[in-house]
PDB file of N, H, CA, C and O in Angstrom:
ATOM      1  N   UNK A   1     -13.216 -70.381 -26.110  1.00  0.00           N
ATOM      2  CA  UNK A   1     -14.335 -70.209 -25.212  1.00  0.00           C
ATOM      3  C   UNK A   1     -14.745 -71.542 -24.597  1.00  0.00           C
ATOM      4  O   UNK A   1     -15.373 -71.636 -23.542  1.00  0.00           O
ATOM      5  N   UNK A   2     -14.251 -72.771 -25.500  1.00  0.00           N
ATOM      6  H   UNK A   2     -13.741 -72.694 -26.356  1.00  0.00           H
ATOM      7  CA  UNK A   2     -14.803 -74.126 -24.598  1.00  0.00           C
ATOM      8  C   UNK A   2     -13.629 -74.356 -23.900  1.00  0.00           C
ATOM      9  O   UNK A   2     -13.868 -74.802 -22.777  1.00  0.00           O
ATOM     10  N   UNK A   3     -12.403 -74.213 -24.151  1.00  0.00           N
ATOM     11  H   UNK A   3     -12.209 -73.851 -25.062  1.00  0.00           H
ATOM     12  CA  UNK A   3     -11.477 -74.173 -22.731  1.00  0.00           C
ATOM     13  C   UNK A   3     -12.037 -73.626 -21.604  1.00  0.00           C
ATOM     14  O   UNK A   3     -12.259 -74.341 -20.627  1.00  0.00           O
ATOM     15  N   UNK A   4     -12.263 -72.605 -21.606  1.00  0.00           N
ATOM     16  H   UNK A   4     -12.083 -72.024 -22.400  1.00  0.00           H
ATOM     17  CA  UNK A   4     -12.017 -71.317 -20.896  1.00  0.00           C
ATOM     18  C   UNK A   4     -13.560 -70.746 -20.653  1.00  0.00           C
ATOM     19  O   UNK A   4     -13.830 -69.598 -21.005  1.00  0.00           O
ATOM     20  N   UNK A   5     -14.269 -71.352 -20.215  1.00  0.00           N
ATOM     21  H   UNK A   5     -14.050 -72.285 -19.929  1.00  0.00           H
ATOM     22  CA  UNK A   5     -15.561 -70.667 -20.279  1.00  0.00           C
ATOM     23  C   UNK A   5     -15.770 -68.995 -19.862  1.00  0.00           C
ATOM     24  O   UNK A   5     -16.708 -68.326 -20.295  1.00  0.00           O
ATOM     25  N   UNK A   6     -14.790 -68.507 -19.011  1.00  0.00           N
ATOM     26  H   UNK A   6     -14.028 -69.050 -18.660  1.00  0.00           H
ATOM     27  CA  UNK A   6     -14.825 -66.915 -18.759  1.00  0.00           C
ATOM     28  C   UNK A   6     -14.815 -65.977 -19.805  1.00  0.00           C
ATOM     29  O   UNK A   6     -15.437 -64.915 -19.831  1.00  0.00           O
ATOM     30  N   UNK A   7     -13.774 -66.620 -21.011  1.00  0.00           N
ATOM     31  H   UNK A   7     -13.268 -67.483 -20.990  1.00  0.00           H
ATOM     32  CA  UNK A   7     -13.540 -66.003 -22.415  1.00  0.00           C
ATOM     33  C   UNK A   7     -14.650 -66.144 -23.365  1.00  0.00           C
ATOM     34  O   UNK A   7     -15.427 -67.072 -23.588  1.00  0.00           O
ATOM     35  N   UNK A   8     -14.536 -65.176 -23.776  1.00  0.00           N
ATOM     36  H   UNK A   8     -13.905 -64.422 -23.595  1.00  0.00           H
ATOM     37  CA  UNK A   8     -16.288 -64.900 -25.150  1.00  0.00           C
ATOM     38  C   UNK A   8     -15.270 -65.042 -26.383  1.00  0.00           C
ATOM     39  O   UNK A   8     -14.051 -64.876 -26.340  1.00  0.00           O
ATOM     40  N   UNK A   9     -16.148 -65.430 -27.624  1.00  0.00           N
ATOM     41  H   UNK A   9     -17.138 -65.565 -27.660  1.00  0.00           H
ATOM     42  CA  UNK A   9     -15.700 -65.495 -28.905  1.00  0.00           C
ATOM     43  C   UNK A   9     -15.835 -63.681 -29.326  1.00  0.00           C
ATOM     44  O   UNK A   9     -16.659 -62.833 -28.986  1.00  0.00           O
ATOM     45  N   UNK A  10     -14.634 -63.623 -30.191  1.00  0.00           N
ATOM     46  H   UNK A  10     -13.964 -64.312 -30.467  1.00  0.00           H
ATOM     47  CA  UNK A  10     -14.472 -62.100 -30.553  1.00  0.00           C
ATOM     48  C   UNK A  10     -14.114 -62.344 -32.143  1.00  0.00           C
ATOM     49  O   UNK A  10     -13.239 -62.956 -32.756  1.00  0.00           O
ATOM     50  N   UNK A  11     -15.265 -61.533 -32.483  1.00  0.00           N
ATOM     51  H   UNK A  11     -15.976 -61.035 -31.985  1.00  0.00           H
ATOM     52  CA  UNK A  11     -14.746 -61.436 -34.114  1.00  0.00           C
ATOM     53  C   UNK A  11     -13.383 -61.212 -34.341  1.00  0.00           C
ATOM     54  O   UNK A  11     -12.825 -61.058 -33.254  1.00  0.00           O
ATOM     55  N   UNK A  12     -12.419 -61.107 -35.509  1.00  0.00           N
ATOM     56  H   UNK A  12     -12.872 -61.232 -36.392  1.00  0.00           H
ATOM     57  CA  UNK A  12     -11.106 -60.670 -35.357  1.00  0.00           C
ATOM     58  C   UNK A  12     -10.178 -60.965 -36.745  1.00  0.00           C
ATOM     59  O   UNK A  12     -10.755 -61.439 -37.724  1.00  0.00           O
ATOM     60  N   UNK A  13      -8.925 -60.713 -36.798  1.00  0.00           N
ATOM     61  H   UNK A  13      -8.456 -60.328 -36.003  1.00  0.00           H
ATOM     62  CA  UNK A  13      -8.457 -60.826 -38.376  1.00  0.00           C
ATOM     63  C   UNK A  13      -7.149 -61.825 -37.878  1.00  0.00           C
ATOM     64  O   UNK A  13      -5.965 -61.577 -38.104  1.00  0.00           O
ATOM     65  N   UNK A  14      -7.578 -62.789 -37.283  1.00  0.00           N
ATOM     66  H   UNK A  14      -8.540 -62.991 -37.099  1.00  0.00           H
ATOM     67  CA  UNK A  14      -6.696 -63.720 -36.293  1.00  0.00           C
ATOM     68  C   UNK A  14      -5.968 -64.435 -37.423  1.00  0.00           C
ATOM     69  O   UNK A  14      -4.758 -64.548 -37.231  1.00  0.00           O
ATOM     70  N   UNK A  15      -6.407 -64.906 -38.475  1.00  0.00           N
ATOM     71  H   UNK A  15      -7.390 -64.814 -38.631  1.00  0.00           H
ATOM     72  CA  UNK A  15      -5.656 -65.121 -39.827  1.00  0.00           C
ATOM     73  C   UNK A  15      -4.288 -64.424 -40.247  1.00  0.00           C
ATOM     74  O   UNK A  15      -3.228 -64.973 -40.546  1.00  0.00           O
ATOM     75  N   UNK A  16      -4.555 -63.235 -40.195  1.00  0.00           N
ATOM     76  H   UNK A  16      -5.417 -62.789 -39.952  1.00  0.00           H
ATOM     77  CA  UNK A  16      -3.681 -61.840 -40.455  1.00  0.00           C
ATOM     78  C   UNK A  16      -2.458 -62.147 -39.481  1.00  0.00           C
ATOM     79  O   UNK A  16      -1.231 -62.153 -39.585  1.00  0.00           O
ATOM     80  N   UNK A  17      -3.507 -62.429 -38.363  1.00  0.00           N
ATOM     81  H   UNK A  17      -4.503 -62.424 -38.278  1.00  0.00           H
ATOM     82  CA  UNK A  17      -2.469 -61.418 -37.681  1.00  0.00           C
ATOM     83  C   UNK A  17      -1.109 -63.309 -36.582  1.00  0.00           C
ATOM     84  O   UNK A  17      -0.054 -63.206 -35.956  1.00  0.00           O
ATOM     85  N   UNK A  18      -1.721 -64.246 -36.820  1.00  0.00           N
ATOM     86  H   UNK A  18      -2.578 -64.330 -37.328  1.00  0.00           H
ATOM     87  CA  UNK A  18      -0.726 -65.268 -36.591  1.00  0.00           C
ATOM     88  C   UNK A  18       0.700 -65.249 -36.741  1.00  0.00           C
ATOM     89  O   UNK A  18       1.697 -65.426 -36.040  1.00  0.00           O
ATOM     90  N   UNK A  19       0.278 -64.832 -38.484  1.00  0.00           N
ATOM     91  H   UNK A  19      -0.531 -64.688 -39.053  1.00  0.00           H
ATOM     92  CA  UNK A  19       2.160 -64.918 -38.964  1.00  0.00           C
ATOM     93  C   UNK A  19       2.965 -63.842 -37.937  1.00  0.00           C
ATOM     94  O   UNK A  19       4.106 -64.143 -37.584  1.00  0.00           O
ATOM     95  N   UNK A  20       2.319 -62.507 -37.435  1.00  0.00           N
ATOM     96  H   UNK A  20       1.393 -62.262 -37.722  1.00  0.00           H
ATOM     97  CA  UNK A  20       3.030 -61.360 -36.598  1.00  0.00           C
ATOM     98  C   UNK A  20       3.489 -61.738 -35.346  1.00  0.00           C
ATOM     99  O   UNK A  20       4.389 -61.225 -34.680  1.00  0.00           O
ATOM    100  N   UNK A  21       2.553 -62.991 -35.014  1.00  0.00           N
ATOM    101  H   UNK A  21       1.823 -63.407 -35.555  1.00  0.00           H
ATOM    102  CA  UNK A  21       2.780 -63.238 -33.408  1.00  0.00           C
ATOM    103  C   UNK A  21       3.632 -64.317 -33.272  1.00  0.00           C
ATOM    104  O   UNK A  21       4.086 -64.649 -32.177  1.00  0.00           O
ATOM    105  N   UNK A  22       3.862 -64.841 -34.222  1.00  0.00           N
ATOM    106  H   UNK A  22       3.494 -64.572 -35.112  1.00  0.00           H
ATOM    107  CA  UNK A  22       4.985 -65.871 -34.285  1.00  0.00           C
ATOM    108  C   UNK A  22       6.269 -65.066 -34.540  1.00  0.00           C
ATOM    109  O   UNK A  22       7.235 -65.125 -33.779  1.00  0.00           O
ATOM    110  N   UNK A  23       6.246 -64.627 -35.185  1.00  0.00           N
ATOM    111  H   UNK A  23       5.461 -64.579 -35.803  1.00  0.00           H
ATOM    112  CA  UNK A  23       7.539 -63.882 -35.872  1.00  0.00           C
ATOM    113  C   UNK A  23       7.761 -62.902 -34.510  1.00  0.00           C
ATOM    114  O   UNK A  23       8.917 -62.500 -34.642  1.00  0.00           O
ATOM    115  N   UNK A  24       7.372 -62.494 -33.628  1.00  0.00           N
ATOM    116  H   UNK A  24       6.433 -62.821 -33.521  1.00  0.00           H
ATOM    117  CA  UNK A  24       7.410 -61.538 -32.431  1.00  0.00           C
ATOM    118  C   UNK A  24       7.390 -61.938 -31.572  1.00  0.00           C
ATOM    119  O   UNK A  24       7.678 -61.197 -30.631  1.00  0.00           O
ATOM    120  N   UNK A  25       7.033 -63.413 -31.268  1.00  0.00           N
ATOM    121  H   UNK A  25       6.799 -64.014 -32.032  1.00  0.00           H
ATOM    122  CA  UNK A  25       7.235 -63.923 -29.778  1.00  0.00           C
ATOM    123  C   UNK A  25       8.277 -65.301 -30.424  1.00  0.00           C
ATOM    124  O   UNK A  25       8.120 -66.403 -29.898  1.00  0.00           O
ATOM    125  N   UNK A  26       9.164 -65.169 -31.403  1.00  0.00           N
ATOM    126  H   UNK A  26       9.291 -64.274 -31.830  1.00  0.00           H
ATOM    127  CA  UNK A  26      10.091 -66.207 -31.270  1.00  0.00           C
ATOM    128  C   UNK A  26      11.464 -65.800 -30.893  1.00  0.00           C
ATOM    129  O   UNK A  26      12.518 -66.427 -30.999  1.00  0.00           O
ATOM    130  N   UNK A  27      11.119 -64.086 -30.220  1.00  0.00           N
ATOM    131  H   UNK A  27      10.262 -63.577 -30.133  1.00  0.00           H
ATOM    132  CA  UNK A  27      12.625 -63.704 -29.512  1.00  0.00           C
ATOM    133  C   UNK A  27      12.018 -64.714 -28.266  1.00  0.00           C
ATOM    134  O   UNK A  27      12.881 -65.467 -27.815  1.00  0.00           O
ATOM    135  N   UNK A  28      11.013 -64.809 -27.805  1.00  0.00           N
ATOM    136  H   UNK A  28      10.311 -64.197 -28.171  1.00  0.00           H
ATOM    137  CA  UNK A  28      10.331 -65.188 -26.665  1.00  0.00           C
ATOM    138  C   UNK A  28      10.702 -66.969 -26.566  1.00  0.00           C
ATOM    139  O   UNK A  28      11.313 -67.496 -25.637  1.00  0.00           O
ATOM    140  N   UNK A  29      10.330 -67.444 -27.386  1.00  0.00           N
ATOM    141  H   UNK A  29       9.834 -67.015 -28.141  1.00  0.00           H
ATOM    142  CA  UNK A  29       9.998 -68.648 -27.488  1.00  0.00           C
ATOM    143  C   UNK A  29      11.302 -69.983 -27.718  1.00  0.00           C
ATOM    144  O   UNK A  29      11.265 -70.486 -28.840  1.00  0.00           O
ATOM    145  N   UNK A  30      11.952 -70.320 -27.149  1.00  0.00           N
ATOM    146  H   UNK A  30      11.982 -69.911 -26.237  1.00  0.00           H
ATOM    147  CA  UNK A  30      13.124 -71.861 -27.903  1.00  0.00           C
ATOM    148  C   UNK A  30      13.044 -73.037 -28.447  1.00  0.00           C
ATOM    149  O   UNK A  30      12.308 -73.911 -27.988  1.00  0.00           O
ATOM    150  N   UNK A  31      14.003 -73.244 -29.786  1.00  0.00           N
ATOM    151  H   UNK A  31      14.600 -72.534 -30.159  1.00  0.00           H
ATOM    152  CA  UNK A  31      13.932 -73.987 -30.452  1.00  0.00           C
ATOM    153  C   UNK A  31      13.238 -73.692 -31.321  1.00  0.00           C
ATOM    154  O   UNK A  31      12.837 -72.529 -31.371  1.00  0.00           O
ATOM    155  N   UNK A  32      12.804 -74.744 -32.428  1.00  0.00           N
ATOM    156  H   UNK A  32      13.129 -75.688 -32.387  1.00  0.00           H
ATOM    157  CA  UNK A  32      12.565 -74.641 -33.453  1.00  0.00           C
ATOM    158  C   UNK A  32      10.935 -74.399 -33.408  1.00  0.00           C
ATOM    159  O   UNK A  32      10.143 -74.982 -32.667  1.00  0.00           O
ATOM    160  N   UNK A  33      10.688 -73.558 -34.226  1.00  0.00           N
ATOM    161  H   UNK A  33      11.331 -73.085 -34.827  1.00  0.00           H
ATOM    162  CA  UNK A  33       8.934 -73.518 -34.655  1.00  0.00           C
ATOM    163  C   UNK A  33       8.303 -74.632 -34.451  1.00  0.00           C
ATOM    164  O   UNK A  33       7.197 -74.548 -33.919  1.00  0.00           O
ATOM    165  N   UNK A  34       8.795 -75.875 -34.792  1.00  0.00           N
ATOM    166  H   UNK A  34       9.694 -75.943 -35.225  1.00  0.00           H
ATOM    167  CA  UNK A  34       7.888 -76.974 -35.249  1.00  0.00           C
ATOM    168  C   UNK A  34       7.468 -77.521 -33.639  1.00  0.00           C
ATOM    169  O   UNK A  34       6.252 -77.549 -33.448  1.00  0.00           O
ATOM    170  N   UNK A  35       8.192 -77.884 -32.665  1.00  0.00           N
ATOM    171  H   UNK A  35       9.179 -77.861 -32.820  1.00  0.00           H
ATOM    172  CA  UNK A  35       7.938 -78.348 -31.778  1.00  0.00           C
ATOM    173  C   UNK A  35       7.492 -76.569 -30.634  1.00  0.00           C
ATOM    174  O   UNK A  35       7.579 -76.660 -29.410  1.00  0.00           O
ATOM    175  N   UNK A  36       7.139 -75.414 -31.181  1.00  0.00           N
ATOM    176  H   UNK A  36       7.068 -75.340 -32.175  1.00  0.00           H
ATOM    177  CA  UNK A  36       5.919 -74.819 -29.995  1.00  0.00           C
ATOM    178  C   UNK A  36       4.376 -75.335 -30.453  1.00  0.00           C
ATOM    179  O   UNK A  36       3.965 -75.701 -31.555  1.00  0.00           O
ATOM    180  N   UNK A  37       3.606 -75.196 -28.981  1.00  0.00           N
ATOM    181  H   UNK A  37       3.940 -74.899 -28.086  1.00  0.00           H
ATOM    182  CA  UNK A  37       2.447 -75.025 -29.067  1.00  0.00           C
ATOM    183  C   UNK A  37       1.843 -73.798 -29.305  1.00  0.00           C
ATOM    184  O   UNK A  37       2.281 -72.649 -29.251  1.00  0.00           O
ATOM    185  N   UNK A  38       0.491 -74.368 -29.645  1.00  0.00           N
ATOM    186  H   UNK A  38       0.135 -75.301 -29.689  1.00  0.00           H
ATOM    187  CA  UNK A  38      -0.361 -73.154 -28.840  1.00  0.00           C
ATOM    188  C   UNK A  38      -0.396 -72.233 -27.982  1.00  0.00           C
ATOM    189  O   UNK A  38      -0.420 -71.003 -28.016  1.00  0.00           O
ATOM    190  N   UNK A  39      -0.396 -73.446 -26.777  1.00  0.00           N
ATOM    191  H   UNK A  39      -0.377 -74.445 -26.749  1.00  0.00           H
ATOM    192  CA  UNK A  39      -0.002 -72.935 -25.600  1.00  0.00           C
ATOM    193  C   UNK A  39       1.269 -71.705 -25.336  1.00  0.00           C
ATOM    194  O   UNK A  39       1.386 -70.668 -24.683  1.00  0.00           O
ATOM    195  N   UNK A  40       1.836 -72.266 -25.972  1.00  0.00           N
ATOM    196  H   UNK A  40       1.741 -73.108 -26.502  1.00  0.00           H
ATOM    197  CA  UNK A  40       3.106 -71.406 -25.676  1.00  0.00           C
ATOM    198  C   UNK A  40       3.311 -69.799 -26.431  1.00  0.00           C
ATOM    199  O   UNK A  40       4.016 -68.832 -26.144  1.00  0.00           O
ATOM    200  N   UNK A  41       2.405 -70.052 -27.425  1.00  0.00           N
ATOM    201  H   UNK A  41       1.832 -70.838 -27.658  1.00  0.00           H
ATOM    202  CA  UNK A  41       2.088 -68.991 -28.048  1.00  0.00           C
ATOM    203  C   UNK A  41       0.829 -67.868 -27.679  1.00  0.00           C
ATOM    204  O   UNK A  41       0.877 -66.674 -27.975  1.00  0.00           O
ATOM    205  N   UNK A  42      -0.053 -68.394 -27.120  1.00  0.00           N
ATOM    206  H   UNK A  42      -0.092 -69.364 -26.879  1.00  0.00           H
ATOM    207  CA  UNK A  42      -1.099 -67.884 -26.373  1.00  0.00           C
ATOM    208  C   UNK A  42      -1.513 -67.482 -25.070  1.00  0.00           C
ATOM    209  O   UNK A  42      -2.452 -66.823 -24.621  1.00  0.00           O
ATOM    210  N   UNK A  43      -0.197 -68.278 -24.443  1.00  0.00           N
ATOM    211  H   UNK A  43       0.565 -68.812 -24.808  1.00  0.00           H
ATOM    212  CA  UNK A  43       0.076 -68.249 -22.746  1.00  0.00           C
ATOM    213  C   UNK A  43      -0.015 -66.744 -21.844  1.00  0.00           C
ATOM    214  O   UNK A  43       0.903 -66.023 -21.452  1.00  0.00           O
ATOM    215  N   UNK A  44      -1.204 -66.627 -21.724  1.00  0.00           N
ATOM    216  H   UNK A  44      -1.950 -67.213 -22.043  1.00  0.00           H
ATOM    217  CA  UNK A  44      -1.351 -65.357 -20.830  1.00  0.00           C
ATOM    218  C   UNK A  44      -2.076 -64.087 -21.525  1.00  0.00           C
ATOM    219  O   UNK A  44      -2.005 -62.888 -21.258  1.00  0.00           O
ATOM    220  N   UNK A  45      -2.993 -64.982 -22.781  1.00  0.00           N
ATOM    221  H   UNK A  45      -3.050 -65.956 -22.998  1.00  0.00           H
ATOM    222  CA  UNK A  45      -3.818 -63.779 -23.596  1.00  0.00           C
ATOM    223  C   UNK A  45      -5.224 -63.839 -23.315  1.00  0.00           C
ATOM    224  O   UNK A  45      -6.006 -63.145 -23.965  1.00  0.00           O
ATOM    225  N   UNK A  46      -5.607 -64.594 -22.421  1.00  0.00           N
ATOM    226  H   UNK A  46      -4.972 -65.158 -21.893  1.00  0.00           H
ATOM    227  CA  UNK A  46      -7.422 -65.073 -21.914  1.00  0.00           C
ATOM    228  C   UNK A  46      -7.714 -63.840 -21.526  1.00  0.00           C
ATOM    229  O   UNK A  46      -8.607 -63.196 -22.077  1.00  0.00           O
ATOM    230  N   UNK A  47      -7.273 -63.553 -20.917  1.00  0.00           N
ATOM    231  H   UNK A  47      -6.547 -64.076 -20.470  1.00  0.00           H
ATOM    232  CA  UNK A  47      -7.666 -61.602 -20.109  1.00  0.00           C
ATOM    233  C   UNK A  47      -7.634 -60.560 -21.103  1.00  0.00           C
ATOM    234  O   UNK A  47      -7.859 -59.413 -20.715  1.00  0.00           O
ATOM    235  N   UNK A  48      -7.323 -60.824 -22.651  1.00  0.00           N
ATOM    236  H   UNK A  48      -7.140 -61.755 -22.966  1.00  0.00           H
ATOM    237  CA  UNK A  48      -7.560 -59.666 -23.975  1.00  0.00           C
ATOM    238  C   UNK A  48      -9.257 -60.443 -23.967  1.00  0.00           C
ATOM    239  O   UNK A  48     -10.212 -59.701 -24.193  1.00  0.00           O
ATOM    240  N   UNK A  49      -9.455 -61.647 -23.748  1.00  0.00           N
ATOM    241  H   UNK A  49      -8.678 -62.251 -23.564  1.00  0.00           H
ATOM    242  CA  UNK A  49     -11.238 -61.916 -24.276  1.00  0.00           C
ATOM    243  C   UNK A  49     -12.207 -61.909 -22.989  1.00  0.00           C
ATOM    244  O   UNK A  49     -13.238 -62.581 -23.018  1.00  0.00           O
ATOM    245  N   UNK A  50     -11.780 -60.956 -21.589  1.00  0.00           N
ATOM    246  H   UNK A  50     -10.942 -60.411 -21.566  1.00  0.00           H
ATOM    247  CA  UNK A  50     -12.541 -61.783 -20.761  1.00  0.00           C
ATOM    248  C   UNK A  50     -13.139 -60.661 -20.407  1.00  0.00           C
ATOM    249  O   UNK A  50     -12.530 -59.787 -21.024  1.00  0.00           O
ATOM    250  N   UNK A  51     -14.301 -59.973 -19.528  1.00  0.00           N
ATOM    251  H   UNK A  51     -14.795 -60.684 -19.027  1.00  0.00           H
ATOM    252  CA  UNK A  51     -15.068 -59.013 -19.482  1.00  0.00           C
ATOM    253  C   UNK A  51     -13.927 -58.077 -19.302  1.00  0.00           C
ATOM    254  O   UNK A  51     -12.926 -58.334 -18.633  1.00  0.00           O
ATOM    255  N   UNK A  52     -14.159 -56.925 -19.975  1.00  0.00           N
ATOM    256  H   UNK A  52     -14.972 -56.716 -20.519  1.00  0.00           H
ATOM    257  CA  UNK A  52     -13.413 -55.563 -19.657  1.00  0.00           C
ATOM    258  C   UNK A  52     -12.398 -55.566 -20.664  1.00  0.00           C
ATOM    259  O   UNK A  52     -12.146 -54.626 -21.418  1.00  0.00           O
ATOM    260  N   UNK A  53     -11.864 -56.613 -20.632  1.00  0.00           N
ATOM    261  H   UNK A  53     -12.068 -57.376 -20.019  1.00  0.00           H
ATOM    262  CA  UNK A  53     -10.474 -57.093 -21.109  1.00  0.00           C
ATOM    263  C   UNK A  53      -9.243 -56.316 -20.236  1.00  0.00           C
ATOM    264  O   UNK A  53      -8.802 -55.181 -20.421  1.00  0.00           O
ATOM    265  N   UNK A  54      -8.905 -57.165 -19.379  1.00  0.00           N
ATOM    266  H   UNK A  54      -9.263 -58.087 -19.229  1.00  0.00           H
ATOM    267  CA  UNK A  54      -8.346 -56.172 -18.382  1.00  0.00           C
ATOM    268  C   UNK A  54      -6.421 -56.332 -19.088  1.00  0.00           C
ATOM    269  O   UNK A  54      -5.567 -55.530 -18.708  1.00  0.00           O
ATOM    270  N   UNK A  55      -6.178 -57.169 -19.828  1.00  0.00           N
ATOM    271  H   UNK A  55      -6.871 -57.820 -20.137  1.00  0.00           H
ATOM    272  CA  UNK A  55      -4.821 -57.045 -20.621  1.00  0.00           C
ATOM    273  C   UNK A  55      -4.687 -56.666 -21.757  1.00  0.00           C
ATOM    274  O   UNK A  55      -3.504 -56.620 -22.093  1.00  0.00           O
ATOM    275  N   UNK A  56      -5.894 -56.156 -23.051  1.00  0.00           N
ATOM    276  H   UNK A  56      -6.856 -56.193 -22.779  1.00  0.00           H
ATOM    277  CA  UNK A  56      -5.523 -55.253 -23.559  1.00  0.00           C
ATOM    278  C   UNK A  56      -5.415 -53.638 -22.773  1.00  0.00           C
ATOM    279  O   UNK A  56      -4.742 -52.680 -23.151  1.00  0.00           O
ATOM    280  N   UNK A  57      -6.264 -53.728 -21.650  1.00  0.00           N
ATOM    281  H   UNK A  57      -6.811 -54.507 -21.343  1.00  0.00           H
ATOM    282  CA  UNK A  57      -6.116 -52.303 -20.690  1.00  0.00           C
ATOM    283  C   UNK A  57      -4.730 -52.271 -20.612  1.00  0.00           C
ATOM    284  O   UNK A  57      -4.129 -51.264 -20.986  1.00  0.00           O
ATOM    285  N   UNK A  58      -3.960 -53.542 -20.040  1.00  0.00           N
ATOM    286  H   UNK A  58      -4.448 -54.360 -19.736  1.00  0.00           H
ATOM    287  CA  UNK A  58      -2.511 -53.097 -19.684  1.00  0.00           C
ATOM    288  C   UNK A  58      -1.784 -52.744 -20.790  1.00  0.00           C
ATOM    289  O   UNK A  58      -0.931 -51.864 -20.669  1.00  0.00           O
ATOM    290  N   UNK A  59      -1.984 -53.309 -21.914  1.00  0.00           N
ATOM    291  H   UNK A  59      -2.677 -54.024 -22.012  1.00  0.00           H
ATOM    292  CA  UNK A  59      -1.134 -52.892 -23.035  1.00  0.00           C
ATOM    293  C   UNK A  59      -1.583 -51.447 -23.802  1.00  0.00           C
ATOM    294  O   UNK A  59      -0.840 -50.772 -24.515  1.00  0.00           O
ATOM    295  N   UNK A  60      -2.669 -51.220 -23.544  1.00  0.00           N
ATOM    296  H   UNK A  60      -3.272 -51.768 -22.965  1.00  0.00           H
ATOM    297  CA  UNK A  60      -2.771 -49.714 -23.801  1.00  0.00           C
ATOM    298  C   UNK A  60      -2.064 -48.651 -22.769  1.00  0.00           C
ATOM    299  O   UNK A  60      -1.403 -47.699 -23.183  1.00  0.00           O
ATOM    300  N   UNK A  61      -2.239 -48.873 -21.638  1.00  0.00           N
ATOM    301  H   UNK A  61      -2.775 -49.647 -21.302  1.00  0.00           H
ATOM    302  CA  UNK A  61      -1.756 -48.751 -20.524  1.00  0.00           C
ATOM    303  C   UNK A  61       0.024 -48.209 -20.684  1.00  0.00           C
ATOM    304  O   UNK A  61       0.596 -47.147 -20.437  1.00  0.00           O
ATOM    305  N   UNK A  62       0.377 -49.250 -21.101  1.00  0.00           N
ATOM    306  H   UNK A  62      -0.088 -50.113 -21.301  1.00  0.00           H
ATOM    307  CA  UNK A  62       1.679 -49.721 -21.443  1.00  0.00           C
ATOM    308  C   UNK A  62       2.298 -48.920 -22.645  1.00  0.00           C
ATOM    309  O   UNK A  62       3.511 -48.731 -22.736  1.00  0.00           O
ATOM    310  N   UNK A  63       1.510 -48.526 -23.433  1.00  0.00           N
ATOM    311  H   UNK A  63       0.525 -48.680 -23.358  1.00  0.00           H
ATOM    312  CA  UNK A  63       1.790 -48.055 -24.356  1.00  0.00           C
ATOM    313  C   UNK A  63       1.453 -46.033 -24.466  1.00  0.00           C
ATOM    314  O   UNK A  63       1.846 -45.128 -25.202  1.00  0.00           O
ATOM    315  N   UNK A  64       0.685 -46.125 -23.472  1.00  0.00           N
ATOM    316  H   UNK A  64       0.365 -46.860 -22.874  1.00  0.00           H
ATOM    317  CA  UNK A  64       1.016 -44.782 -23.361  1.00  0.00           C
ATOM    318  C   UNK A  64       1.786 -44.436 -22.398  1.00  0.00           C
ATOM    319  O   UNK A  64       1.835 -43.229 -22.161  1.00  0.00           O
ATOM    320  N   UNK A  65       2.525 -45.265 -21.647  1.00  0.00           N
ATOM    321  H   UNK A  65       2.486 -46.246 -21.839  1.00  0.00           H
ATOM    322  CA  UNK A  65       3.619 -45.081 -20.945  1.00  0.00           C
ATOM    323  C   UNK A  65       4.814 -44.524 -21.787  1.00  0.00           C
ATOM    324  O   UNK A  65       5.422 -43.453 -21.791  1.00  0.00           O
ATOM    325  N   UNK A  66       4.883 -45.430 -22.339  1.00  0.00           N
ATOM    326  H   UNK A  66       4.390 -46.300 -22.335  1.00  0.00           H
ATOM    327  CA  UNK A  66       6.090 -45.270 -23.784  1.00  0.00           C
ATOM    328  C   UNK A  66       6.029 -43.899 -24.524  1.00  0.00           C
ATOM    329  O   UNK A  66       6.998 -43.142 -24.578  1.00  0.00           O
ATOM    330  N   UNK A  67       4.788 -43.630 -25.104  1.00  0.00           N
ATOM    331  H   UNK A  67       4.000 -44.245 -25.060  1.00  0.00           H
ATOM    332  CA  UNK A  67       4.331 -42.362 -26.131  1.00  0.00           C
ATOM    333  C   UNK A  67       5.103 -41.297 -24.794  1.00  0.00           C
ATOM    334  O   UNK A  67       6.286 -40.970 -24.890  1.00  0.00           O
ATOM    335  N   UNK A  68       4.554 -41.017 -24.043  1.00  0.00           N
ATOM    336  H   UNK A  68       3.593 -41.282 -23.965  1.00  0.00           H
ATOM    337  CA  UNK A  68       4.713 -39.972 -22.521  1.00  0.00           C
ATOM    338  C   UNK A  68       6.279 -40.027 -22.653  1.00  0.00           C
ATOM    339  O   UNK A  68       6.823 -39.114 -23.273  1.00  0.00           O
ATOM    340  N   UNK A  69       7.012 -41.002 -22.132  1.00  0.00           N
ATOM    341  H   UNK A  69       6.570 -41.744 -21.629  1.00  0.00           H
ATOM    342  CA  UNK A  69       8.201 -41.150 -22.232  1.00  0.00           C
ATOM    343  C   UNK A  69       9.360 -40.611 -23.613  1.00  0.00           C
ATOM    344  O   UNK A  69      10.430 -40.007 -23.538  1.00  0.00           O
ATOM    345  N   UNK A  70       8.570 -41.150 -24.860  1.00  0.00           N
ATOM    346  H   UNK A  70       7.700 -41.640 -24.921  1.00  0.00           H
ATOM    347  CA  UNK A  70       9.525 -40.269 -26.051  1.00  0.00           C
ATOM    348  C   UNK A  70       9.135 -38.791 -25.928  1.00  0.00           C
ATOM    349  O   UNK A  70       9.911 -37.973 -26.422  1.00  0.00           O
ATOM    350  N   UNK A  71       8.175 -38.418 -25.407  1.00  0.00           N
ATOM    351  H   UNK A  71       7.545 -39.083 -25.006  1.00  0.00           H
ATOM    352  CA  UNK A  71       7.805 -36.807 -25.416  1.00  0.00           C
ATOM    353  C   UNK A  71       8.764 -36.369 -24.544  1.00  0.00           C
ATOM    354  O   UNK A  71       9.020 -35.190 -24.790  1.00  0.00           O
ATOM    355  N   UNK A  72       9.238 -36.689 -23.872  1.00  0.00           N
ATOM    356  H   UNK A  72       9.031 -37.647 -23.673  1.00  0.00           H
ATOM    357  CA  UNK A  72       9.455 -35.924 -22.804  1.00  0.00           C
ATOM    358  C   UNK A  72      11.841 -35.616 -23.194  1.00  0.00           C
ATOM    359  O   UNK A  72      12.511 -34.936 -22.416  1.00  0.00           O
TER     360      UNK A  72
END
């Protein structure tokens, strides 16, 4: 939120849930763990904390695309 003044602080189990997002964005990510950032790990998640949250919308979005799709 002090980067980013648009983004609000959100309670959350951000502890939990680190080890998942590493382990899931290192198809994403090159080279070794030690030399990513933050940045590189967080790059394009400000819009899950910002009014509305208009990118968890897309990933819900996104995800009932998918559900629709195995139904069919």
């Amino acid at each position: 939120a002090i980067r980013h003044p648009a983004s609000g602080y959100v309670q959350g189990i951000n502890d939990l849930v680190t080890p998942f997002f590493v382990v899931f964005l290192s198809v994403y990510l090159e080279g070794s763990i030690d030399n990513w950032t933050m940045y590189d790990l967080l790059d394009g998640m400000q819009d899950h904390y910002t009014f509305a949250q208009p990118g968890i919308q897309r990933l819900v979005f996104k995800l009932k695309e998918l559900v629709r799709t195995q139904e069919d």
